[in-house]
C-alpha positions in Angstrom: -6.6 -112.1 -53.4 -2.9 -110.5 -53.8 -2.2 -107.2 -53.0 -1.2 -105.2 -56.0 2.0 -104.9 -53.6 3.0 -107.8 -53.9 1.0 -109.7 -56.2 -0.4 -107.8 -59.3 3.0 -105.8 -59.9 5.2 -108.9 -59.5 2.8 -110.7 -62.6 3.3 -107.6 -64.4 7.4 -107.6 -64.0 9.2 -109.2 -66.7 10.8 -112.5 -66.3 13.8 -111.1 -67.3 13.9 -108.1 -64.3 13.0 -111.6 -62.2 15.3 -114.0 -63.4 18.3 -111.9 -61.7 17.0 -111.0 -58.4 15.5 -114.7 -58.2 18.5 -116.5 -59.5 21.8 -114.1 -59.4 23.8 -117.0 -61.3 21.7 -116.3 -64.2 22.5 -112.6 -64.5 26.1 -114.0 -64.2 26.8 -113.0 -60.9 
């Protein structure tokens, strides 16, 4: 199973804390 590390906190981020780091051109960068 995921490590709350890595797994656990990452389901419990929101997509839109996510969406930036994963795809900058979305947070306009």
């Amino acid at each position: 199973q995921w490590s709350m590390d890595g797994g656990t906190v990452e389901a419990h981020i929101p997509l839109s804390a996510l969406a930036p780091v994963l795809r900058p051109e979305f947070g306009g960068g």
